[in-house]
Biopython code that builds the backbone (N, CA, C, O; Angstrom):
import numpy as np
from Bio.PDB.StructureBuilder import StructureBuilder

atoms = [
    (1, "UNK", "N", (-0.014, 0.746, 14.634)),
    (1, "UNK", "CA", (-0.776, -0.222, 13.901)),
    (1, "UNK", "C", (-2.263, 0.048, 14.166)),
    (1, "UNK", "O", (-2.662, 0.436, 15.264)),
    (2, "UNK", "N", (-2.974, -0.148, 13.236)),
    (2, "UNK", "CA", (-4.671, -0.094, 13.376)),
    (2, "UNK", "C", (-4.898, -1.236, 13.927)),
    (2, "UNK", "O", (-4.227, -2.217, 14.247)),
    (3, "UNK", "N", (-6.294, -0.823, 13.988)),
    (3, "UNK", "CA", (-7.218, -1.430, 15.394)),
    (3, "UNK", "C", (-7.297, -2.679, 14.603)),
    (3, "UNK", "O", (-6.989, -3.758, 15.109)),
    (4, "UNK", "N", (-7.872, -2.522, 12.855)),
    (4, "UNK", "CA", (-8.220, -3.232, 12.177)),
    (4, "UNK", "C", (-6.556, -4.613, 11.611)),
    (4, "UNK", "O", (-6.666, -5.761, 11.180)),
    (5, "UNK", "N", (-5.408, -3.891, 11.852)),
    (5, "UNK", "CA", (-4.682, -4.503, 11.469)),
    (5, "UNK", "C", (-4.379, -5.427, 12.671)),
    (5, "UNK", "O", (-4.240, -6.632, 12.462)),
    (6, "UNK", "N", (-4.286, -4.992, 13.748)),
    (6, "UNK", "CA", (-3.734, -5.734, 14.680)),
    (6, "UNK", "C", (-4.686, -7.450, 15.249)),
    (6, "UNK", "O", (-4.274, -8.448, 15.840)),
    (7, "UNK", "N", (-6.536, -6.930, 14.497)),
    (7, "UNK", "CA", (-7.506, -7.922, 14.676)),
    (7, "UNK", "C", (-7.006, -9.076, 13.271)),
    (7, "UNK", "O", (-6.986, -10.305, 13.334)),
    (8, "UNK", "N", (-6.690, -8.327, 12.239)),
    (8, "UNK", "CA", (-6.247, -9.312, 11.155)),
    (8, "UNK", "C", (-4.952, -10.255, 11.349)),
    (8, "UNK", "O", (-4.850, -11.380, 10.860)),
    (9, "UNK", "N", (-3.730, -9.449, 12.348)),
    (9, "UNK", "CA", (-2.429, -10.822, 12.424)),
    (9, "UNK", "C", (-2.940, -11.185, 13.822)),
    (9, "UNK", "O", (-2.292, -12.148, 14.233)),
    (10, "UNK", "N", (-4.174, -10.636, 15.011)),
    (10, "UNK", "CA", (-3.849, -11.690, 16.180)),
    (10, "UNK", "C", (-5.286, -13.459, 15.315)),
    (10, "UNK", "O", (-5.409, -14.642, 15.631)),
    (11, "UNK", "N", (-5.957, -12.585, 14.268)),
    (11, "UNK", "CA", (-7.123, -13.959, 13.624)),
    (11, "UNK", "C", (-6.194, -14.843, 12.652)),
    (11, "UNK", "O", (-6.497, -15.988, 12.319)),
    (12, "UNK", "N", (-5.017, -14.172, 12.232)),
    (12, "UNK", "CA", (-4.499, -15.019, 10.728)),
    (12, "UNK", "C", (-3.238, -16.073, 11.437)),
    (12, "UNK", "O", (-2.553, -16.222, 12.449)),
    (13, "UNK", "N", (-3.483, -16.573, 10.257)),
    (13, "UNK", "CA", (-2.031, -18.033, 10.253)),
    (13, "UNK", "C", (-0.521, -17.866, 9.726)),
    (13, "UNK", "O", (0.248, -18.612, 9.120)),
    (14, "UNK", "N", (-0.405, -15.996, 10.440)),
    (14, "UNK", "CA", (0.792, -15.360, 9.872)),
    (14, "UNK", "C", (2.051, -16.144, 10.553)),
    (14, "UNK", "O", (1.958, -16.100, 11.780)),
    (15, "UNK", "N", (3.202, -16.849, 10.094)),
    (15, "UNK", "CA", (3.976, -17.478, 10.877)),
    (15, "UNK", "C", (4.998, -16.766, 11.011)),
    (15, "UNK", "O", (5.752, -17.707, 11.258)),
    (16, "UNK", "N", (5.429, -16.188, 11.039)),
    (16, "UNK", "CA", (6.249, -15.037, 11.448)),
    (16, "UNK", "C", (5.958, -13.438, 11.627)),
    (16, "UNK", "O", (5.672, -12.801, 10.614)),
    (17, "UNK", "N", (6.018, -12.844, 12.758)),
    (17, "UNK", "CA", (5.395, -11.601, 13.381)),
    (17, "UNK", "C", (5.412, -10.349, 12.154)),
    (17, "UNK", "O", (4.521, -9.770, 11.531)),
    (18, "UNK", "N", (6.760, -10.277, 12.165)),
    (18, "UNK", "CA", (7.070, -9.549, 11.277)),
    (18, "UNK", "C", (6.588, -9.142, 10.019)),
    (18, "UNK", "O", (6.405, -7.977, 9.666)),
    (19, "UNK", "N", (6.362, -10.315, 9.263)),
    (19, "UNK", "CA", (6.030, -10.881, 7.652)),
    (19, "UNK", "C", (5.045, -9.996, 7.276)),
    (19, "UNK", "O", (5.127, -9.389, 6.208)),
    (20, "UNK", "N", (3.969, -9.834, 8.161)),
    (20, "UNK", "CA", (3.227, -8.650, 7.786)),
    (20, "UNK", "C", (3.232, -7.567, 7.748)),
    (20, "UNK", "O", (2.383, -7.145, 6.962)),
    (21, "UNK", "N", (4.039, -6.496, 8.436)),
    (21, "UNK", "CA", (4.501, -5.653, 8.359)),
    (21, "UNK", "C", (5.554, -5.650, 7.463)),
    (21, "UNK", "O", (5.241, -4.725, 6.712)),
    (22, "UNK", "N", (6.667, -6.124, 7.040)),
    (22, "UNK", "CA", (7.353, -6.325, 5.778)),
    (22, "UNK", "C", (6.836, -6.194, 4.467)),
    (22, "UNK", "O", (7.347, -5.550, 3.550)),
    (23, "UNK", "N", (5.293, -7.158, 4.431)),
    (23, "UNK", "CA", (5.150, -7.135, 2.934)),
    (23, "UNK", "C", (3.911, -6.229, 2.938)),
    (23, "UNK", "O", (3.304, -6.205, 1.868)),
    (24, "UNK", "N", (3.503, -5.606, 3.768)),
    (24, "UNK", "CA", (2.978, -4.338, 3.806)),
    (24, "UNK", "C", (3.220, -3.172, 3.323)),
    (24, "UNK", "O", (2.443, -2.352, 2.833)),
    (25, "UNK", "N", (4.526, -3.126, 3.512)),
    (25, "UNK", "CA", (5.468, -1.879, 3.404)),
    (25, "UNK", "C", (6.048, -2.154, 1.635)),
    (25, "UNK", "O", (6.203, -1.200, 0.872)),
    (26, "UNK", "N", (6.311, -3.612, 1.217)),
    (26, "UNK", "CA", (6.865, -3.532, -0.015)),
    (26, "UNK", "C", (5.091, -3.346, -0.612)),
    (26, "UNK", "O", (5.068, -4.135, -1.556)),
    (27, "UNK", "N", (4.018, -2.864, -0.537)),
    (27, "UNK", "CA", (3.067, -2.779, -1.247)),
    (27, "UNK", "C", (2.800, -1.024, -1.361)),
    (27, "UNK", "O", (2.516, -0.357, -0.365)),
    (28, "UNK", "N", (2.961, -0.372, -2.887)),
    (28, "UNK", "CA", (2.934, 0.884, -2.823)),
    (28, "UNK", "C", (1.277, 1.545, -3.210)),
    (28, "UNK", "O", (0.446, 0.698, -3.537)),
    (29, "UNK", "N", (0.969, 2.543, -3.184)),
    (29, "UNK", "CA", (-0.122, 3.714, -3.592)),
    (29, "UNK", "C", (0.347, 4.602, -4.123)),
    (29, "UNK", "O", (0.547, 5.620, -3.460)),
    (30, "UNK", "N", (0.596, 4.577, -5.094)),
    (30, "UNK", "CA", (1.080, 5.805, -5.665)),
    (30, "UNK", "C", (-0.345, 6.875, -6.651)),
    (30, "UNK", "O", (-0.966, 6.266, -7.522)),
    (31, "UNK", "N", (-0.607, 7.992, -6.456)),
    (31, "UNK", "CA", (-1.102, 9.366, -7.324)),
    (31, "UNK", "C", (-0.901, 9.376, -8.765)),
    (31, "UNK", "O", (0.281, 9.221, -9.073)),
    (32, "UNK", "N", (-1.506, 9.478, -9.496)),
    (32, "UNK", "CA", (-1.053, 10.320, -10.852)),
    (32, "UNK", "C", (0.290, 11.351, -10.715)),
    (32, "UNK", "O", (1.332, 11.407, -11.370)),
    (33, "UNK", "N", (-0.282, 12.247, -9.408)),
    (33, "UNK", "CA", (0.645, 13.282, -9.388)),
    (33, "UNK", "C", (2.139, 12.811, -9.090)),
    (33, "UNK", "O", (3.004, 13.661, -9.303)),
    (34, "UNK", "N", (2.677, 11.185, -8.484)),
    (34, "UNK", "CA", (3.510, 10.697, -8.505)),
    (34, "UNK", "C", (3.544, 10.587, -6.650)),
    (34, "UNK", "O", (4.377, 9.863, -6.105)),
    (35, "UNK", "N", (3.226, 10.844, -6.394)),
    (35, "UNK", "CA", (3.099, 10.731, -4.795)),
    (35, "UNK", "C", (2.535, 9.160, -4.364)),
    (35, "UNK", "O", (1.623, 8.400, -4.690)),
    (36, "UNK", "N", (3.578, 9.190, -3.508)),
    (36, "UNK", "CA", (3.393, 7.206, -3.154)),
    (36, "UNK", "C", (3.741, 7.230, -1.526)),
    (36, "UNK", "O", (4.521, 7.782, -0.751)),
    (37, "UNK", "N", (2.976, 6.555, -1.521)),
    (37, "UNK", "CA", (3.216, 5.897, 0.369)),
    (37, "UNK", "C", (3.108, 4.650, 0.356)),
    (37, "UNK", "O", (2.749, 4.168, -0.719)),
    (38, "UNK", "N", (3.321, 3.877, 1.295)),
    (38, "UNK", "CA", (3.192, 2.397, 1.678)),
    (38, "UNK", "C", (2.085, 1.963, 2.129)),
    (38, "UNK", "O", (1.592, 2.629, 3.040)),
    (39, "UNK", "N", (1.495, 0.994, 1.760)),
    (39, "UNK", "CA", (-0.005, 0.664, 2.658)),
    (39, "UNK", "C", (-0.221, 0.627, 3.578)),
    (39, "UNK", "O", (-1.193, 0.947, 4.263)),
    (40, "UNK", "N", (1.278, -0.050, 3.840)),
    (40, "UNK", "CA", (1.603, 0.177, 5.904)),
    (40, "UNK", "C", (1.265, 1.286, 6.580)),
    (40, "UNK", "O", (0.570, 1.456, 7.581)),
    (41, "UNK", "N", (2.002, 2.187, 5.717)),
    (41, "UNK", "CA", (2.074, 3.606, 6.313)),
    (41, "UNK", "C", (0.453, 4.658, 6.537)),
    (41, "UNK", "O", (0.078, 5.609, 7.221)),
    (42, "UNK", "N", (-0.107, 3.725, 5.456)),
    (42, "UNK", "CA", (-1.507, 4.620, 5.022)),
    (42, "UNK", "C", (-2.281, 3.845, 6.060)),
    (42, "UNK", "O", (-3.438, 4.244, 6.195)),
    (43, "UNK", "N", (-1.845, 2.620, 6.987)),
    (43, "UNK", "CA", (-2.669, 1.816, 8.122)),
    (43, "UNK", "C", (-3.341, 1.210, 7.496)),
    (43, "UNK", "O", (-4.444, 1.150, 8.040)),
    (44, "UNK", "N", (-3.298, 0.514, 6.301)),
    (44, "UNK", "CA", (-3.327, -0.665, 5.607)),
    (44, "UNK", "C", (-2.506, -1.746, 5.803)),
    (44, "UNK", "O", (-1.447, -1.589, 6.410)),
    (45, "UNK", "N", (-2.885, -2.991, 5.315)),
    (45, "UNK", "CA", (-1.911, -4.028, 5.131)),
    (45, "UNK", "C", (-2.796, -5.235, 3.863)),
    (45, "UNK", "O", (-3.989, -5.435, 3.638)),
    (46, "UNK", "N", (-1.285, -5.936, 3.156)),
    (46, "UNK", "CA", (-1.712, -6.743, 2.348)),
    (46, "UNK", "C", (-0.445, -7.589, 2.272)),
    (46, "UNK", "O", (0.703, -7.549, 1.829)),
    (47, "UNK", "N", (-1.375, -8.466, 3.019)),
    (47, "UNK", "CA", (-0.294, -10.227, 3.011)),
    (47, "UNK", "C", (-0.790, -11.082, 2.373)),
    (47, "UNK", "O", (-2.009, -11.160, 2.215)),
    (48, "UNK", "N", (0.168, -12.008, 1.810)),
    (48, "UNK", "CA", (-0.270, -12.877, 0.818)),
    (48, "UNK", "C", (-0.797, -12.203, -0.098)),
    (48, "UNK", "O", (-1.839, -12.756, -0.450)),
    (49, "UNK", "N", (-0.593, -11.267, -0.669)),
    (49, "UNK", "CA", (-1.943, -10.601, -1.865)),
    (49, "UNK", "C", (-0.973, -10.716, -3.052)),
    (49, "UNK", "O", (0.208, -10.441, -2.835)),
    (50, "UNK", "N", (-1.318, -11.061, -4.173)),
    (50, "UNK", "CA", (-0.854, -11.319, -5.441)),
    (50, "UNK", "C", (-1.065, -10.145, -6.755)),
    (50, "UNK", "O", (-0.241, -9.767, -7.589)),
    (51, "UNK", "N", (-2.515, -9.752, -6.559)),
    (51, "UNK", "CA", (-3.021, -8.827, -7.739)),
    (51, "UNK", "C", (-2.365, -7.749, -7.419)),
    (51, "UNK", "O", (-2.459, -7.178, -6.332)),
    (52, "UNK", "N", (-1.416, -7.292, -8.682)),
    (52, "UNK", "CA", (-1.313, -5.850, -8.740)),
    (52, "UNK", "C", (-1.968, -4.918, -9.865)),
    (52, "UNK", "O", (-2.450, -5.472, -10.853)),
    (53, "UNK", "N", (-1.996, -3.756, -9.771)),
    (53, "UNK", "CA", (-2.583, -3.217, -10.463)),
    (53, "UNK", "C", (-3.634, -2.392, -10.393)),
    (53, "UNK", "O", (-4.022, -1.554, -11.206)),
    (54, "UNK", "N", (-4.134, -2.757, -9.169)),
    (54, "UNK", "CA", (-5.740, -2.188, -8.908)),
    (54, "UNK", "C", (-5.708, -1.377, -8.669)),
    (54, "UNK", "O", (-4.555, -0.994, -8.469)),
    (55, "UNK", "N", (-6.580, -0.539, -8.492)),
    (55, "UNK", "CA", (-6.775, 1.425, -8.097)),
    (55, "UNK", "C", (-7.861, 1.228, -7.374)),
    (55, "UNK", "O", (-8.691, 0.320, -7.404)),
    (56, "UNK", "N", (-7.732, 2.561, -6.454)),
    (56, "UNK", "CA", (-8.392, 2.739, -5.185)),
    (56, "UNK", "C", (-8.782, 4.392, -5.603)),
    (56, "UNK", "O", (-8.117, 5.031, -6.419)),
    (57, "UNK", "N", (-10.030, 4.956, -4.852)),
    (57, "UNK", "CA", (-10.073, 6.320, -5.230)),
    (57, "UNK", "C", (-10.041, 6.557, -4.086)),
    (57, "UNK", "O", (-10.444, 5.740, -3.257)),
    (58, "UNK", "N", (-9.478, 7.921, -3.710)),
    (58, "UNK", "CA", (-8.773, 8.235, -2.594)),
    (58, "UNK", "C", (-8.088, 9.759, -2.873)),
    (58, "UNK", "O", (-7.674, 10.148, -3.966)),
    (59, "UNK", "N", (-8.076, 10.438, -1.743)),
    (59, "UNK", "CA", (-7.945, 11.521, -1.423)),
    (59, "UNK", "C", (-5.846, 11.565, -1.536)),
    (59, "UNK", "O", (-5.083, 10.904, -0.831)),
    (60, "UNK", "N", (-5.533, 12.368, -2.430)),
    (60, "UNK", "CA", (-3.593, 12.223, -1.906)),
    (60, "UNK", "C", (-3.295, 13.046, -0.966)),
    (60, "UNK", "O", (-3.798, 14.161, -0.823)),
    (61, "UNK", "N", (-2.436, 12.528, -0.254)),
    (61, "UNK", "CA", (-1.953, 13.184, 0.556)),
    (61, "UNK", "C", (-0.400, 14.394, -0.265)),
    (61, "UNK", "O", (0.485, 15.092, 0.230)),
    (62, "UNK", "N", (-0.798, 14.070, -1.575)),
    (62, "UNK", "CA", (0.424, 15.242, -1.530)),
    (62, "UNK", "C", (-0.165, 16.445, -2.858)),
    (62, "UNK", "O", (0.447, 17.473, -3.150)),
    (63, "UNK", "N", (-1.144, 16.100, -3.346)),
    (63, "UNK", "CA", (-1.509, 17.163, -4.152)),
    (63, "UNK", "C", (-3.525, 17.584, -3.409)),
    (63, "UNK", "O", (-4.350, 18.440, -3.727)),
    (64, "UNK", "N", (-3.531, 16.548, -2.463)),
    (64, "UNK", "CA", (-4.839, 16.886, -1.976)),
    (64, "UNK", "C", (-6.527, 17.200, -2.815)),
    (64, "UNK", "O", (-7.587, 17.814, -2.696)),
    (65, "UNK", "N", (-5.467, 15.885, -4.027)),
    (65, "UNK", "CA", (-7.250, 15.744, -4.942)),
    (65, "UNK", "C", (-7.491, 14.456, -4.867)),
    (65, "UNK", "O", (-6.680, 13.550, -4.677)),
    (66, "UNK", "N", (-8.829, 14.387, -5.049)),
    (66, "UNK", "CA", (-9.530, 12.817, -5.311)),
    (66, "UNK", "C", (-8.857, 11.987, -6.681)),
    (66, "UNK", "O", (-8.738, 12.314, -7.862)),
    (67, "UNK", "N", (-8.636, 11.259, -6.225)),
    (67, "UNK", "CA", (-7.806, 10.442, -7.957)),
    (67, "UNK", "C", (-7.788, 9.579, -7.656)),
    (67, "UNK", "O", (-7.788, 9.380, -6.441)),
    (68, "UNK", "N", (-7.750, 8.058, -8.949)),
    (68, "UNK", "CA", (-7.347, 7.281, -8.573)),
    (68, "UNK", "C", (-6.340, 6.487, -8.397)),
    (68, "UNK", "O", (-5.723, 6.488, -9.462)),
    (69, "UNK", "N", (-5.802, 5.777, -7.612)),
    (69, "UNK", "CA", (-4.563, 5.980, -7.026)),
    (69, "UNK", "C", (-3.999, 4.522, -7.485)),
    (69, "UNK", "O", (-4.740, 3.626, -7.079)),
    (70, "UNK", "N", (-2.902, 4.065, -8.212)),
    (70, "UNK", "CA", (-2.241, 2.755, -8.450)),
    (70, "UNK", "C", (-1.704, 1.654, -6.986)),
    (70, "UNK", "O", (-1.039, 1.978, -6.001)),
    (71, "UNK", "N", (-2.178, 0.583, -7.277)),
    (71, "UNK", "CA", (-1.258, 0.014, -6.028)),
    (71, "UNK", "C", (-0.233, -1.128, -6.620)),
    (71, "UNK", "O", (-0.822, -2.085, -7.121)),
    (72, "UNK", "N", (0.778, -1.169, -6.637)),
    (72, "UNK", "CA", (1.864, -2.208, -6.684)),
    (72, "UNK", "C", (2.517, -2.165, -6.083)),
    (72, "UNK", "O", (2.738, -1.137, -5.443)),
    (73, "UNK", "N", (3.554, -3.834, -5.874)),
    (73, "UNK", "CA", (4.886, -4.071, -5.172)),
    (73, "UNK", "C", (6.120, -3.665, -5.915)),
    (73, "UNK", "O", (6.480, -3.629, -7.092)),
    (74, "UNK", "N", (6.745, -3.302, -4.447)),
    (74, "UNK", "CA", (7.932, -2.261, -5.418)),
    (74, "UNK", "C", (8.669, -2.995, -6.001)),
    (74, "UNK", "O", (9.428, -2.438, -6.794)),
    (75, "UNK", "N", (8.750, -4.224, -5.897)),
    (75, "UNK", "CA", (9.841, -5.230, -6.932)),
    (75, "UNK", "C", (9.269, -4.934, -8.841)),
    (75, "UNK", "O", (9.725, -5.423, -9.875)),
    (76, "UNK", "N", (8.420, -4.198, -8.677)),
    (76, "UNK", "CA", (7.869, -3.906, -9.810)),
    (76, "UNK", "C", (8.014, -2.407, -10.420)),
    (76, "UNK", "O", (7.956, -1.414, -9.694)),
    (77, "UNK", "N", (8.196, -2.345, -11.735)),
    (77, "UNK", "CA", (8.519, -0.678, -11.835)),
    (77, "UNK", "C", (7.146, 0.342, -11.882)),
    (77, "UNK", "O", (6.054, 0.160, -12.418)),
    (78, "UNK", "N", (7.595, 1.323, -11.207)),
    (78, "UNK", "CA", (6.326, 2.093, -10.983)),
    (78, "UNK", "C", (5.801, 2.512, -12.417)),
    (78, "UNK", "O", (6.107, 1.771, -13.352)),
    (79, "UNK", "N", (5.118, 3.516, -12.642)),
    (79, "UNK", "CA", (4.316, 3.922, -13.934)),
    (79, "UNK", "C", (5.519, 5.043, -14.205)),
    (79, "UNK", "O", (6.184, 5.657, -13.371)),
    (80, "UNK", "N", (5.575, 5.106, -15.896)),
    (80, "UNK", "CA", (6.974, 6.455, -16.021)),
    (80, "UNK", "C", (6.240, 8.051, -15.712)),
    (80, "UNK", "O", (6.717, 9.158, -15.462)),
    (81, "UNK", "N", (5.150, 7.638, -15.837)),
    (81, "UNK", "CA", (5.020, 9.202, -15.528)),
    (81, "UNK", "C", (4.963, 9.492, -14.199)),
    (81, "UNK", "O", (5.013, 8.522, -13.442)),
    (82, "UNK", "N", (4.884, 10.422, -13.790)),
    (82, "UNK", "CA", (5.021, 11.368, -12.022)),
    (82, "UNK", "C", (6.554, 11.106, -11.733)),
    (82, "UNK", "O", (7.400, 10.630, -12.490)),
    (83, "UNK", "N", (6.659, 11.482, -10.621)),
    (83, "UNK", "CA", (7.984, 11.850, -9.391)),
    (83, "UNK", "C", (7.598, 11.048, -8.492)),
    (83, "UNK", "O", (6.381, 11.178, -8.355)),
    (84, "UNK", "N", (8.162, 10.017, -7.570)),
    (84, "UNK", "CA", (7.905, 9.607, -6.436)),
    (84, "UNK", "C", (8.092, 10.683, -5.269)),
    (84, "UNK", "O", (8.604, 11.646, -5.841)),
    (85, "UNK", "N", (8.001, 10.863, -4.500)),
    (85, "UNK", "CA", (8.505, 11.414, -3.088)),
    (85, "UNK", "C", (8.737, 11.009, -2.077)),
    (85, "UNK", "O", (9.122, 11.763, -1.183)),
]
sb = StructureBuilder()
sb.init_structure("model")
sb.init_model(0)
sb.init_chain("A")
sb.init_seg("    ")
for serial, (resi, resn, name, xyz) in enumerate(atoms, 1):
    if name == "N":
        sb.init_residue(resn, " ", resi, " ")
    sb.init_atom(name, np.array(xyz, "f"), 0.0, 1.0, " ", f" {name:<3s}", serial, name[0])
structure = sb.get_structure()
């Protein structure tokens, strides 16, 4: 866990430990090129967060270009174009 995550659940009114790391992980980043990680995983986190949709520009970790990158929850269908990995 980051330095930054661990200052956000010991300041927040998270009531269960877990919860943040859970809905961390259901929050994706996915590439154009179809390459997706978890926010968790990228040492992000987003609790309570509602907006999907937004893009971030950012370096991928699987085709290694600047793009901008989709974020949604996976209860949601990803974009049809790309491959996940």
């Amino acid at each position: 866990m980051s330095i930054w995550t661990r200052l956000f659940a010991s300041r927040s009114t998270i009531q269960e430990p877990g919860s943040l790391e859970a809905e961390s992980r259901a929050w994706m980043v996915q590439c154009p090129c179809g390459y997706e990680k978890s926010v968790w995983e990228l040492g992000g986190h987003r609790y309570g967060a509602k907006s999907a949709g937004k893009r971030y520009l950012r370096k991928c970790h699987g085709c290694g270009r600047l793009k901008w990158h989709r974020v949604y929850k996976k209860s949601e269908s990803p974009p049809v174009s790309g491959v996940a990995e």
